[in-house]
N, CA, C and O of each residue as an XYZ file, in Angstrom:
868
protein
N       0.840     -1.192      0.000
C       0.000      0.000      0.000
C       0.875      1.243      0.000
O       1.736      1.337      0.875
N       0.713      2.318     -1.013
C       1.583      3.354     -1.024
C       1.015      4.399      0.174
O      -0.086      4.151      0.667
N       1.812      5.615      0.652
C       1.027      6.553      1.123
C       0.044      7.370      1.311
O      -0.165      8.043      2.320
N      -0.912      7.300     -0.180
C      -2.031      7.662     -0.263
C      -3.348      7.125     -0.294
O      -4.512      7.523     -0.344
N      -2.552      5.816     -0.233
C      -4.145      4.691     -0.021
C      -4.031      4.779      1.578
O      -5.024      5.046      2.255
N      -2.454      4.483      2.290
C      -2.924      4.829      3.736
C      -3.639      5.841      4.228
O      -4.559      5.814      5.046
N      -3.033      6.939      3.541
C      -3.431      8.487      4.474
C      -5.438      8.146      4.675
O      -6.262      8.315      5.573
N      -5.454      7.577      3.182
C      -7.495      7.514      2.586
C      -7.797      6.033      3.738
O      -8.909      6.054      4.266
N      -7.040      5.035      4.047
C      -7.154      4.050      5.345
C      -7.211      5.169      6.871
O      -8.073      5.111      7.748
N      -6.002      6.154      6.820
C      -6.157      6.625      7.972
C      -7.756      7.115      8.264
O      -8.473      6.680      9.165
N      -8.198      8.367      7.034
C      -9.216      8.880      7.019
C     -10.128      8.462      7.093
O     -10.942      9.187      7.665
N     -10.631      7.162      6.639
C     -11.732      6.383      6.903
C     -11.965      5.989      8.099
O     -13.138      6.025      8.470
N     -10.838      5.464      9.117
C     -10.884      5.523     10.180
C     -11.249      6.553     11.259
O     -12.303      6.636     11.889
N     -10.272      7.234     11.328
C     -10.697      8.533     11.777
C     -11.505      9.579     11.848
O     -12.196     10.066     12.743
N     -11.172      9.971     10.132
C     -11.525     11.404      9.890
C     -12.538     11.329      8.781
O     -12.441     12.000      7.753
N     -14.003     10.063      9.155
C     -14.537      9.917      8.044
C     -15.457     11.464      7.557
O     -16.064     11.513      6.487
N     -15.422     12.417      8.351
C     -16.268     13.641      7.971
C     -15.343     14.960      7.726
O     -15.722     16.129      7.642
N     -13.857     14.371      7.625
C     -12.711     15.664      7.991
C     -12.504     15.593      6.314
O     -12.270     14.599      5.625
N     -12.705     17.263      5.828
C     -11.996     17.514      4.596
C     -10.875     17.036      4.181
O      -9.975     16.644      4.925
N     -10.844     17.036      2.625
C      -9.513     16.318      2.381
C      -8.474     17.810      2.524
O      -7.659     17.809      1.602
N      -8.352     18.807      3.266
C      -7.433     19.512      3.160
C      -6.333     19.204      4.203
O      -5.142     19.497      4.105
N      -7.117     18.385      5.498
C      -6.037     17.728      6.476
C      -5.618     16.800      6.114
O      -4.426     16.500      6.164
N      -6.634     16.041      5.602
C      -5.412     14.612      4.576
C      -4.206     15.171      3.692
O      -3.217     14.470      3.476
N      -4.340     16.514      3.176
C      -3.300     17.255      2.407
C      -2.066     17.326      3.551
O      -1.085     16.584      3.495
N      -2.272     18.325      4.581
C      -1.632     18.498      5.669
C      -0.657     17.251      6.204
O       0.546     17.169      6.449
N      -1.561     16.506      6.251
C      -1.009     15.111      7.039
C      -0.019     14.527      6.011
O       0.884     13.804      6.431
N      -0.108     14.745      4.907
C       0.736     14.218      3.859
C       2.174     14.721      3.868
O       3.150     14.044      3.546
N       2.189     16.154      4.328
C       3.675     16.639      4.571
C       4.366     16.096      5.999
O       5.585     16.127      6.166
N       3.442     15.602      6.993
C       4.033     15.240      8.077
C       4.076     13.839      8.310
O       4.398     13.333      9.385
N       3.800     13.320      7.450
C       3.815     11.841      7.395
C       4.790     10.821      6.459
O       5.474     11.362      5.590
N       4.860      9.415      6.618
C       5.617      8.516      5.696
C       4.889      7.312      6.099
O       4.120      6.972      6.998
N       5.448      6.807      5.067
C       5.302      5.153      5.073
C       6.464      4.265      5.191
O       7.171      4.196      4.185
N       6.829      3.529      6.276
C       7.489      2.720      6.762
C       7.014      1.061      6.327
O       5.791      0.955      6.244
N       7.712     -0.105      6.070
C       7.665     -1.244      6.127
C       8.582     -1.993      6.497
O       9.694     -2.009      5.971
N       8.114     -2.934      7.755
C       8.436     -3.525      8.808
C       8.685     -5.038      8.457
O       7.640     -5.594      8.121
N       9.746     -5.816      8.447
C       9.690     -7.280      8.477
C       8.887     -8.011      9.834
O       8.539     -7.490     10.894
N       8.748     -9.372      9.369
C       8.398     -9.809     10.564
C       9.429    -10.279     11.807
O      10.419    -10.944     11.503
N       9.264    -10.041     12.746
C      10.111    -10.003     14.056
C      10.953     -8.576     14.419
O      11.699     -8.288     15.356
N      10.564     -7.951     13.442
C      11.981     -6.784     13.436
C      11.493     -5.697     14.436
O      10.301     -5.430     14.586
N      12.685     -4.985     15.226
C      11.251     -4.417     16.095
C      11.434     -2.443     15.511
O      12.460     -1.866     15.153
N      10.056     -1.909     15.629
C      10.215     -0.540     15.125
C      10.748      0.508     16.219
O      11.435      1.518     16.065
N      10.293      0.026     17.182
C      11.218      0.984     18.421
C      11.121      0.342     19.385
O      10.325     -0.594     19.467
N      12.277      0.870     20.772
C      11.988     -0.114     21.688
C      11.725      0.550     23.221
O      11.593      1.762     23.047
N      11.653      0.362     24.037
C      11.094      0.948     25.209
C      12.016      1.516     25.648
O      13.102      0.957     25.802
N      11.727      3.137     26.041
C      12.628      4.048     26.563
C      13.312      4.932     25.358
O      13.793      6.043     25.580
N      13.305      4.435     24.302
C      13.786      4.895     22.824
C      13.348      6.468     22.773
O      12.148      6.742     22.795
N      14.148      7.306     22.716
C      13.589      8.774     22.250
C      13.242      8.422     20.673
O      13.958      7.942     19.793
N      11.627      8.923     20.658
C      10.575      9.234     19.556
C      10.406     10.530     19.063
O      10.677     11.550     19.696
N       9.936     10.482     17.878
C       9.214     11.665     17.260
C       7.776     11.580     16.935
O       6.954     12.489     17.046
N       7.517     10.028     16.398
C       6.582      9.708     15.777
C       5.289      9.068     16.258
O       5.523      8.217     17.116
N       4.112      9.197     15.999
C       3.298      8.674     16.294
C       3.077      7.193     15.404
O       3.964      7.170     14.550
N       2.432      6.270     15.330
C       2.656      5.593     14.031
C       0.768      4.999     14.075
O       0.032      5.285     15.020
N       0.387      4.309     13.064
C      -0.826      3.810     12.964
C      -0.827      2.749     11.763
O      -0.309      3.045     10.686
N      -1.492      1.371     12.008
C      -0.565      0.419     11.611
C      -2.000      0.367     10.301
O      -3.184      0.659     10.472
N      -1.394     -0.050      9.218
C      -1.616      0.091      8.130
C      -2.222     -1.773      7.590
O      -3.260     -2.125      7.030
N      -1.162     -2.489      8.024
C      -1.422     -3.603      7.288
C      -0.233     -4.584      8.219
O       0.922     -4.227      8.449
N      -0.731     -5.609      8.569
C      -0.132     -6.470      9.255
C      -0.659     -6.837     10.773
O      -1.852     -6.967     11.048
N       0.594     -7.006     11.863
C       0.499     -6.933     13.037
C       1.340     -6.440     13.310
O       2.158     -6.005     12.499
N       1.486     -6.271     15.325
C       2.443     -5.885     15.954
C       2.176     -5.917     17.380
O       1.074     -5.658     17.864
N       3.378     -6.294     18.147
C       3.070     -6.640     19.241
C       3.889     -5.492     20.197
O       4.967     -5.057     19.794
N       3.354     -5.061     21.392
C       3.679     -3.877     22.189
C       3.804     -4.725     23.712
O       3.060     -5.528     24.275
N       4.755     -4.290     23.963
C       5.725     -5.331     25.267
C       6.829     -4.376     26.163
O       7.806     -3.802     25.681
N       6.375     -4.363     27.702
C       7.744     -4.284     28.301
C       8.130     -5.280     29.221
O       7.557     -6.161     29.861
N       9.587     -4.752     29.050
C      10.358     -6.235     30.032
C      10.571     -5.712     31.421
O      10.968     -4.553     31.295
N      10.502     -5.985     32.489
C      10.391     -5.957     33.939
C      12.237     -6.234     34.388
O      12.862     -7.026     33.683
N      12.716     -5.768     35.166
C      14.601     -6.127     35.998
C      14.302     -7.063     35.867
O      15.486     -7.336     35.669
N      13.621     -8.372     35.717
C      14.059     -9.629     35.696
C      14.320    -10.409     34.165
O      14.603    -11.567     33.860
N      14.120     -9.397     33.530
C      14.196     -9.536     31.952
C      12.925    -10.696     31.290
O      13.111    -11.523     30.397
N      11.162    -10.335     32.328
C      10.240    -11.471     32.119
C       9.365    -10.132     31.025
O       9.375     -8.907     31.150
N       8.813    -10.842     30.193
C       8.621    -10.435     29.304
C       6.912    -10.119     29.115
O       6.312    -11.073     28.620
N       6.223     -9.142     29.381
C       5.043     -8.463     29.621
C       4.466     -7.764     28.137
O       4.880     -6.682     27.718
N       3.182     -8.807     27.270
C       2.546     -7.163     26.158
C       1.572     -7.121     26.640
O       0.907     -7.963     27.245
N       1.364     -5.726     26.302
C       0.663     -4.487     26.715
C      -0.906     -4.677     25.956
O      -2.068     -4.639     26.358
N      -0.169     -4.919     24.518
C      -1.218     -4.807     23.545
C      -1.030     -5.171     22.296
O       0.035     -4.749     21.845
N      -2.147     -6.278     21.000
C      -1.945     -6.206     20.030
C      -2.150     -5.524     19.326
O      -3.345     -5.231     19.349
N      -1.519     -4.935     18.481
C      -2.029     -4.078     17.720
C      -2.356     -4.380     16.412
O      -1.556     -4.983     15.696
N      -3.554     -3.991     15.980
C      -4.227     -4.710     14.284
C      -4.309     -3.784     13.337
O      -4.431     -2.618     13.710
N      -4.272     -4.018     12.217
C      -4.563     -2.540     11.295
C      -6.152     -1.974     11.755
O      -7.153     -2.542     12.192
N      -5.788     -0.440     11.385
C      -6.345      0.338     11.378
C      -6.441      1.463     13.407
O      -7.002      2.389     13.993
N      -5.502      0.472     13.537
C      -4.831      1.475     14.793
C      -4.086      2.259     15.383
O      -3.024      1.687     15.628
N      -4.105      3.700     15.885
C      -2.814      4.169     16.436
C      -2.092      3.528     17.492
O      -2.730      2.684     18.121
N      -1.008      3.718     17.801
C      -0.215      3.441     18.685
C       1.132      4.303     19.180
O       1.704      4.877     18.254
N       1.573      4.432     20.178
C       2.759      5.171     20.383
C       2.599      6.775     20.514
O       3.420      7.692     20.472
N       0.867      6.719     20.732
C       0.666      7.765     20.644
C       0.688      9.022     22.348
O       0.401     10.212     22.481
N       1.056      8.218     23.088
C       1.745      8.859     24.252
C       2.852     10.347     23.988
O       3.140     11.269     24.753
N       3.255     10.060     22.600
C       4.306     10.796     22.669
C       3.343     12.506     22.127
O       3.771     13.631     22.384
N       2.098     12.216     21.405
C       1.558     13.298     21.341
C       1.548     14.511     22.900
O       1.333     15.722     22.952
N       1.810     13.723     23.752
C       1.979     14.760     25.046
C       3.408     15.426     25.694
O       4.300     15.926     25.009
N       3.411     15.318     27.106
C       4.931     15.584     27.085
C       5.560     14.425     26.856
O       6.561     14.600     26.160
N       5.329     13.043     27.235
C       6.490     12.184     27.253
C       7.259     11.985     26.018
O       6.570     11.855     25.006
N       8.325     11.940     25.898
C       8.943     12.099     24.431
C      10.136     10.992     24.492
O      11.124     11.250     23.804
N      10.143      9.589     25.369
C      10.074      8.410     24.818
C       9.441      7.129     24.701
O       8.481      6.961     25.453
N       9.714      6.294     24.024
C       8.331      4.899     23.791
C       8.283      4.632     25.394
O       9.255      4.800     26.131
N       7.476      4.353     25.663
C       6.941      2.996     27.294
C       7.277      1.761     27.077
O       7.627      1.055     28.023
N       7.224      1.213     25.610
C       6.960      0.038     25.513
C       8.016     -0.191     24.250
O       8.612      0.732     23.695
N       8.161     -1.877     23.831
C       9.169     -2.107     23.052
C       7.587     -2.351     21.833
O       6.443     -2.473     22.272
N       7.953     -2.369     20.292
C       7.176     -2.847     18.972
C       7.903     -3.226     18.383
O       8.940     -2.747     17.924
N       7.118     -4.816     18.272
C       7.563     -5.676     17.413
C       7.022     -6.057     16.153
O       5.823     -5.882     16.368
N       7.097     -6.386     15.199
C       6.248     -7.197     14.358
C       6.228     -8.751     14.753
O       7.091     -9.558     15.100
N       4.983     -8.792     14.561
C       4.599    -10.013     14.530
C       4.232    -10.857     12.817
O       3.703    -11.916     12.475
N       4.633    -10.106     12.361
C       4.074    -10.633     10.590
C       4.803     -9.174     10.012
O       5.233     -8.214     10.652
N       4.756     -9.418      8.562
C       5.221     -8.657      7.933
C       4.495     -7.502      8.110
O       3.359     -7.694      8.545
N       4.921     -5.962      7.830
C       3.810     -4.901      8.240
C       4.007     -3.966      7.651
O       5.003     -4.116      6.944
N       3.397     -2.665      7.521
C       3.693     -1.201      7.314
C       2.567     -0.514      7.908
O       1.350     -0.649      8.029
N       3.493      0.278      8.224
C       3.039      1.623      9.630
C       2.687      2.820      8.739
O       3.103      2.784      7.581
N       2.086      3.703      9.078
C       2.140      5.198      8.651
C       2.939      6.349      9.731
O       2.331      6.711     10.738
N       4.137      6.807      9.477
C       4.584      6.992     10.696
C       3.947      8.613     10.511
O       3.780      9.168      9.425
N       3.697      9.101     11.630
C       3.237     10.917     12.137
C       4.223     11.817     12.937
O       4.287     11.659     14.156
N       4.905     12.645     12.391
C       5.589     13.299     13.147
C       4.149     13.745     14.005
O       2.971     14.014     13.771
N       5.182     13.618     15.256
C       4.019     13.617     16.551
C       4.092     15.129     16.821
O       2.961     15.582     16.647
N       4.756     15.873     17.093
C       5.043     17.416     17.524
C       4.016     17.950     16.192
O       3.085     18.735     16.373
N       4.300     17.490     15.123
C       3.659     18.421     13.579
C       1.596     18.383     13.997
O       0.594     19.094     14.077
N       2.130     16.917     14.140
C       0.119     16.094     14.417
C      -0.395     17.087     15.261
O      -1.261     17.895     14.928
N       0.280     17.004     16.627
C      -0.791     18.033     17.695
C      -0.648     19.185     17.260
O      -1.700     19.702     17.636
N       0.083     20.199     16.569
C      -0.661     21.531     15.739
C      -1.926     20.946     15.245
O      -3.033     21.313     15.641
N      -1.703     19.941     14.289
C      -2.978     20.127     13.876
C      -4.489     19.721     14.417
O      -5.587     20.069     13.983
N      -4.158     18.897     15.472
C      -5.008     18.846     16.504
C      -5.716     20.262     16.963
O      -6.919     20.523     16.966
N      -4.462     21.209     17.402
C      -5.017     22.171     18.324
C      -5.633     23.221     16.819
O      -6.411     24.164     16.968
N      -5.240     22.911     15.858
C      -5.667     24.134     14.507
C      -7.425     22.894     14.277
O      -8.286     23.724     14.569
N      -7.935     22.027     14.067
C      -8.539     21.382     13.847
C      -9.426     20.709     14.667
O      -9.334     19.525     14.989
N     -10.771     21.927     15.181
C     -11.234     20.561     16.398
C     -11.997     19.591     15.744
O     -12.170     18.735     16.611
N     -12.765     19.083     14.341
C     -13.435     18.052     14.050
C     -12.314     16.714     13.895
O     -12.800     15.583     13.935
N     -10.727     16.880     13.708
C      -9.678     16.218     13.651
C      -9.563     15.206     15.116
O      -9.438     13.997     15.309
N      -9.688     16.491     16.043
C      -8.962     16.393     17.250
C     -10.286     15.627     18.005
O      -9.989     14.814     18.880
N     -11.548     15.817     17.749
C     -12.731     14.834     18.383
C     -12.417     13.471     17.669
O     -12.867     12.685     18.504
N     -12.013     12.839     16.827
C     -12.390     11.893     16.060
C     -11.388     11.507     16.741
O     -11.860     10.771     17.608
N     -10.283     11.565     16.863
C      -9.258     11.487     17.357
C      -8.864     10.882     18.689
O      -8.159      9.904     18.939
N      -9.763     12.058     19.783
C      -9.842     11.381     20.664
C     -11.262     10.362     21.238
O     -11.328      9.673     22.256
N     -12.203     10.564     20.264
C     -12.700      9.310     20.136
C     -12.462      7.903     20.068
O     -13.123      6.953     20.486
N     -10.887      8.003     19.172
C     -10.538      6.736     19.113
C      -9.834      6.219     20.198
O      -9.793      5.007     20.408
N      -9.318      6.978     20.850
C      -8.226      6.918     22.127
C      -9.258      6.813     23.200
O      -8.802      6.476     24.293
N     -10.252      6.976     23.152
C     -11.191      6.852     24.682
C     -11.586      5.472     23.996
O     -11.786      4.711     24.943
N     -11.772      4.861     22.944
C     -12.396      3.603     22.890
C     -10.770      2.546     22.821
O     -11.100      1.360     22.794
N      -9.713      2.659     22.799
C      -8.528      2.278     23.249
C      -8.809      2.152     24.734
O      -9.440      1.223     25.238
N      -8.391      2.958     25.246
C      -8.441      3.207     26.800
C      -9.328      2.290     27.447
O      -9.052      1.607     28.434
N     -10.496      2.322     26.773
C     -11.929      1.200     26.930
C     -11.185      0.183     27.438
O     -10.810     -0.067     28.584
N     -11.013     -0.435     26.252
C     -10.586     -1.721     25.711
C      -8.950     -2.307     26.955
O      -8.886     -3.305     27.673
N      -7.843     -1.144     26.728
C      -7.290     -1.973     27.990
C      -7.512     -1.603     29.616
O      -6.662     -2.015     30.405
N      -8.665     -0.818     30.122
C      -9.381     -1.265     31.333
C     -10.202     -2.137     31.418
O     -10.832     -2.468     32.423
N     -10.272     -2.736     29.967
C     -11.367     -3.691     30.253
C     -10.558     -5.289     30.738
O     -10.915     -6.242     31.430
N      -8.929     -4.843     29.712
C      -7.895     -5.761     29.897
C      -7.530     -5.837     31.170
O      -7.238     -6.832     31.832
N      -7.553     -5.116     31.361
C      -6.854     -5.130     33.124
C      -7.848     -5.541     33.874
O      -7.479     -6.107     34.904
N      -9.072     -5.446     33.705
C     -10.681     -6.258     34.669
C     -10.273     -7.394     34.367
O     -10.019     -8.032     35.389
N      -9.990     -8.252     32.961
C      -9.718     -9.532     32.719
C      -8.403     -9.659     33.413
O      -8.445    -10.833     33.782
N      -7.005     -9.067     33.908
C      -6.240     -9.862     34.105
C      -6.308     -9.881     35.882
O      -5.382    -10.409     36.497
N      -7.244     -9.387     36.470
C      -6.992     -9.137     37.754
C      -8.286    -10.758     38.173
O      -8.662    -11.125     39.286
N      -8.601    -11.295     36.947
C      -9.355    -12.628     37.817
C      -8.392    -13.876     38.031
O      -7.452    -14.193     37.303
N      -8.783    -14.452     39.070
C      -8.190    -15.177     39.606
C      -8.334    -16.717     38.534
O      -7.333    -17.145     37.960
N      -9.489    -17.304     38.419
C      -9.694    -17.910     37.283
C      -9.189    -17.513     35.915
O      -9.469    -16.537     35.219
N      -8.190    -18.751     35.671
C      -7.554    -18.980     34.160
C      -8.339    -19.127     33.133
O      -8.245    -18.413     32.135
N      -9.298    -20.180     33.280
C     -10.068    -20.622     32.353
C     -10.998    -19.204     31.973
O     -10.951    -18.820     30.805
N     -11.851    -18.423     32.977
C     -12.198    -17.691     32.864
C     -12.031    -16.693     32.070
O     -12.667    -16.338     31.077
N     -10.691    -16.066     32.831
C     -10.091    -15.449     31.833
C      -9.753    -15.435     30.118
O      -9.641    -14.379     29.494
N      -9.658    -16.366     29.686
C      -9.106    -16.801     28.235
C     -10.621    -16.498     27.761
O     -10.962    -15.544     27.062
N     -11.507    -17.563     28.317
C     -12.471    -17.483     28.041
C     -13.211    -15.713     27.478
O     -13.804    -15.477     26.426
N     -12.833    -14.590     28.793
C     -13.122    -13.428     28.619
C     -13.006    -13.233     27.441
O     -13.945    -12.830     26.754
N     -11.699    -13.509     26.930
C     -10.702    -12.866     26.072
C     -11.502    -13.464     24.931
O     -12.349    -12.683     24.495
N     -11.455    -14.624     24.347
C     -12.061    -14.799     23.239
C     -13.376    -14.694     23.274
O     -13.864    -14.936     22.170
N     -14.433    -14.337     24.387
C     -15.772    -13.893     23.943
C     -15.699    -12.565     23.765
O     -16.831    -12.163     23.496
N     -14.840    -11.596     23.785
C     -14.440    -10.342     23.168
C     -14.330    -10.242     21.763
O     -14.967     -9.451     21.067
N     -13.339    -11.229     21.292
C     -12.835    -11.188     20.114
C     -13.567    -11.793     19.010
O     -13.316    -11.680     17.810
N     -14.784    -12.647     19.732
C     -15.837    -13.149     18.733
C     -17.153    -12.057     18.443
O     -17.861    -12.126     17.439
N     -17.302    -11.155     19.415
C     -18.531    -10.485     19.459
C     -17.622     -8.849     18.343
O     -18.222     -8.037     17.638
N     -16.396     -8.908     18.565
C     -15.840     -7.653     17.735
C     -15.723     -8.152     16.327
O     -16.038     -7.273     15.524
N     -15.374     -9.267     15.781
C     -15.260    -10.362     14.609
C     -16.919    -10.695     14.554
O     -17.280    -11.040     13.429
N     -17.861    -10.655     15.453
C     -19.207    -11.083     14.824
C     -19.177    -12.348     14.544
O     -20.228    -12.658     13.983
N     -18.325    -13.408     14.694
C     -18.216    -14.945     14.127
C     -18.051    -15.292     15.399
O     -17.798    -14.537     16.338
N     -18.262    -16.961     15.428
C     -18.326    -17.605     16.640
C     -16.839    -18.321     16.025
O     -16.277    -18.915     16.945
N     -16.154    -18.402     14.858
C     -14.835    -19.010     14.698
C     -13.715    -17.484     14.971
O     -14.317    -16.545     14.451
N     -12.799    -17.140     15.386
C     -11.865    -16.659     15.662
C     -10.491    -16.892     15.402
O     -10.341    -18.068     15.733
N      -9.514    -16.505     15.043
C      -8.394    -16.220     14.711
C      -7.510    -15.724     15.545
O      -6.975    -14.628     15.381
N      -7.263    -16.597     16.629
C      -5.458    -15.672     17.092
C      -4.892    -14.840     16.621
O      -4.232    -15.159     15.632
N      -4.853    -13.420     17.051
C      -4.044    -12.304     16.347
C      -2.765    -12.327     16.816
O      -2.175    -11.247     16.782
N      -2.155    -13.308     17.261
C      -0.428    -13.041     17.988
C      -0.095    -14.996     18.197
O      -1.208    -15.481     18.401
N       0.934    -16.090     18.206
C       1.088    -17.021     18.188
C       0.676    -17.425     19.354
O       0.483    -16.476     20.114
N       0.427    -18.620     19.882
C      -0.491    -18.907     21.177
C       0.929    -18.579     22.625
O       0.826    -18.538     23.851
N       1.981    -18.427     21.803
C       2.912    -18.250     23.304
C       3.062    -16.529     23.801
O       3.516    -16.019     24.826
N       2.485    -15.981     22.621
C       2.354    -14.292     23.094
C       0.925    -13.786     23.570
O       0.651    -12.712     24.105
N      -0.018    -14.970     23.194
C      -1.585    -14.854     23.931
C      -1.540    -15.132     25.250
O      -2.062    -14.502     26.169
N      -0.750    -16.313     25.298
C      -0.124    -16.808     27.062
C       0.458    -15.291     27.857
O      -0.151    -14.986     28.882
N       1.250    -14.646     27.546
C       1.814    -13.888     28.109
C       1.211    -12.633     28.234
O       1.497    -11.781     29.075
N       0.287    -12.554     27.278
C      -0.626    -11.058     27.380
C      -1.302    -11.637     28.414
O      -1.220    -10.865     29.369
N      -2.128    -12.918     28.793
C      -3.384    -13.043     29.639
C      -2.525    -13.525     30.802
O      -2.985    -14.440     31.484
N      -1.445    -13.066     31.078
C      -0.324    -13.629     32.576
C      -0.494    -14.967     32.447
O      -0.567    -15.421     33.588
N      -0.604    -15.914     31.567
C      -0.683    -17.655     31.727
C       0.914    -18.257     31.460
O       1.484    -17.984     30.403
N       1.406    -18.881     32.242
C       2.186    -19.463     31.385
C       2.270    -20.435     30.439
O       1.450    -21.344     30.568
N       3.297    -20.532     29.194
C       2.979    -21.093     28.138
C       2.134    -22.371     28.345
O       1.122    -22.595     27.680
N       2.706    -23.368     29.505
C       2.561    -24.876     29.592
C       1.022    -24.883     30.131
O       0.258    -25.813     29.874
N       0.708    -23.933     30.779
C      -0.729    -23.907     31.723
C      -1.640    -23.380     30.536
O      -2.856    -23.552     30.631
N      -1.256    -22.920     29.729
C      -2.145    -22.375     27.977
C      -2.507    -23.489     27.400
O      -3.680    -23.847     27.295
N      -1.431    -24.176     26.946
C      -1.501    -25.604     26.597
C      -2.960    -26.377     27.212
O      -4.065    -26.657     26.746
N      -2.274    -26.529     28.500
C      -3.005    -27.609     29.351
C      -4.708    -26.794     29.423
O      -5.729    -27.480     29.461
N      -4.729    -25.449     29.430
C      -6.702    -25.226     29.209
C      -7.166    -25.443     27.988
O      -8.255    -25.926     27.676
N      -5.859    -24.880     26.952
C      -6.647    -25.291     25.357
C      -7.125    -26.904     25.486
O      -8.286    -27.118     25.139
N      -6.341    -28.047     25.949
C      -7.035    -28.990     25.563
C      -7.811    -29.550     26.804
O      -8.080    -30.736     26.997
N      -8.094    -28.587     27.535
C      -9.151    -28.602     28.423
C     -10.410    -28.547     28.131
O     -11.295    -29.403     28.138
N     -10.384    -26.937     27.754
C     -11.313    -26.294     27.055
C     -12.183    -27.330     25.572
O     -13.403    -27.351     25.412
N     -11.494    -27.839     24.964
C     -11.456    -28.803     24.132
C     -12.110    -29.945     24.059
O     -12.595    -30.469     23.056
N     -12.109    -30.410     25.427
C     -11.807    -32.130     25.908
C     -13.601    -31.888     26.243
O     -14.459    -32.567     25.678
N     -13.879    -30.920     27.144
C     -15.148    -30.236     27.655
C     -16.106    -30.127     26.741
O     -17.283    -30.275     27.069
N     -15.531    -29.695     24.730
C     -16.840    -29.261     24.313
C     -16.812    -27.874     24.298
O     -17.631    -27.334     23.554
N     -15.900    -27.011     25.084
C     -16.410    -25.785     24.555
C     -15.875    -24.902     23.694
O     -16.329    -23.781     23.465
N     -14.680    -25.505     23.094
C     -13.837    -25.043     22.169
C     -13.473    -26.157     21.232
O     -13.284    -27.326     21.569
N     -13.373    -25.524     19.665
C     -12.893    -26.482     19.054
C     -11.881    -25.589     18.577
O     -12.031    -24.368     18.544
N     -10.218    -26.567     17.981
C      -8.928    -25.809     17.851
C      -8.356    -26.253     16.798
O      -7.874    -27.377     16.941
N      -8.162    -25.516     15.226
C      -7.410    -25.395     13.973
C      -6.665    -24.590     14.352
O      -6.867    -23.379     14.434
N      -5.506    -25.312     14.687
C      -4.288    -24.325     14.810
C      -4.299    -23.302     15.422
O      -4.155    -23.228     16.642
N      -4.523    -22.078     14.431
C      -4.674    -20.455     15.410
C      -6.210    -20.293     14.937
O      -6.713    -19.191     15.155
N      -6.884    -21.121     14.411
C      -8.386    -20.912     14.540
C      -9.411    -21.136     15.780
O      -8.840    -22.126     16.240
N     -10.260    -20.980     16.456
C     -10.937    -21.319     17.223
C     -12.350    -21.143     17.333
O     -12.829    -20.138     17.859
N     -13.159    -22.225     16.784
C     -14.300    -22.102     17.237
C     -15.350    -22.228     18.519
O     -15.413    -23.338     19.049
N     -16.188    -21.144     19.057
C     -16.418    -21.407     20.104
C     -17.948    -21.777     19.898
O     -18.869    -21.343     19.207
N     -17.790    -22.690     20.741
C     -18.447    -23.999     20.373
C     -19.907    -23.960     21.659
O     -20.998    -24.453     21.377
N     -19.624    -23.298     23.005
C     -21.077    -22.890     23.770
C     -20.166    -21.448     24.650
O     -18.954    -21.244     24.707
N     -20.894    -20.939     25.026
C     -20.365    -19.864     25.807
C     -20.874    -20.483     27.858
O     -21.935    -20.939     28.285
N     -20.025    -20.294     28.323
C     -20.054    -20.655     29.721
C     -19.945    -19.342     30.613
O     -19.794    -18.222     30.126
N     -20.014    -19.536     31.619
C     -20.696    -18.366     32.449
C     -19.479    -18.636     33.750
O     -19.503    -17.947     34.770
């Protein structure tokens, strides 16, 4: 995808009622980046400029703890910002980004963006529209990781991801050992509920497919 099918991806997202004169704007403060898979685009603590918003692929957002144990934050799917902390004062990443699959970003000079935030309020609502339904989404993560029940939990997680997908089959967006580590499970105890979950009837498992098969309470 070149830069102008993104900027018209960004806009659809965003700025589906914003003139194309900020899509003009955004065009001088912007690029297009492409990411291999595993490669990482910045890493935690990294002095930034950029905001980025992922275009096509995946990517996984992770920090590591003094014991060097390895914590993500968040997947990230197309048609999302990310890294967008730096729109304020903080002016380096929190977190390390990885690819998880091959990718390309739209990167935003972040200092250029908030002018046009503060010159643009139909920009700057849409905007933070999207960031309050972010925000949603990982307090809702953090309600899921504070239960004590495993099964539960997972469970949370993919009756989320079926009701946002609208299908009762689902797709792993990250390999099952980085789903383990987003939902605090360890790898071997992931294992042991998938073919739990399984054995029970309430999941059936193609690989990174999953159909859910009754919903439990």
């Amino acid at each position: 995808m070149n830069k102008k099918d993104a900027l018209r991806f960004f806009k659809n997202v965003f700025l589906s009622t914003a003139d194309d004169e900020i899509i003009e704007k955004l065009t001088y403060i912007s690029s297009i980046k492409k990411i291999s898979k595993k490669e990482i685009l910045f890493m935690e603590e990294e002095k930034g400029s950029n905001v980025y918003f992922l275009v096509s692929g995946a990517i996984k957002l992770y920090k590591t703890n003094d014991e060097g144990k390895t914590v993500i934050i968040h997947l990230v799917k197309p048609g999302d910002i990310f890294a967008e902390i730096l729109l304020y004062l903080k002016k380096t990443y929190p977190v390390t980004a990885e690819a998880l699959e091959d990718s390309t970003v739209l990167a935003i000079d972040a200092e250029k963006l908030f002018d046009q935030l503060k010159a643009n309020p139909d920009f700057s609502m849409k905007l933070i529209g999207a960031l309050a339904k972010r925000i949603k989404e990982l307090l809702s993560k953090i309600e899921n990781l504070t239960l004590d029940d495993v099964k539960k939990r997972f469970l949370n997680y993919i009756y989320t991801l079926s009701k946002q997908k609208k299908t009762d089959t689902i797709t792993l967006p990250a390999p099952k050992g980085d789903i383990a580590l987003m939902l605090g499970i360890r790898a071997e105890t992931f294992s042991r509920l998938l073919k739990k979950l399984q054995d029970e009837g309430i999941i059936f498992i193609d690989g990174k497919n999953i159909k859910i098969l009754k919903e439990v309470n």
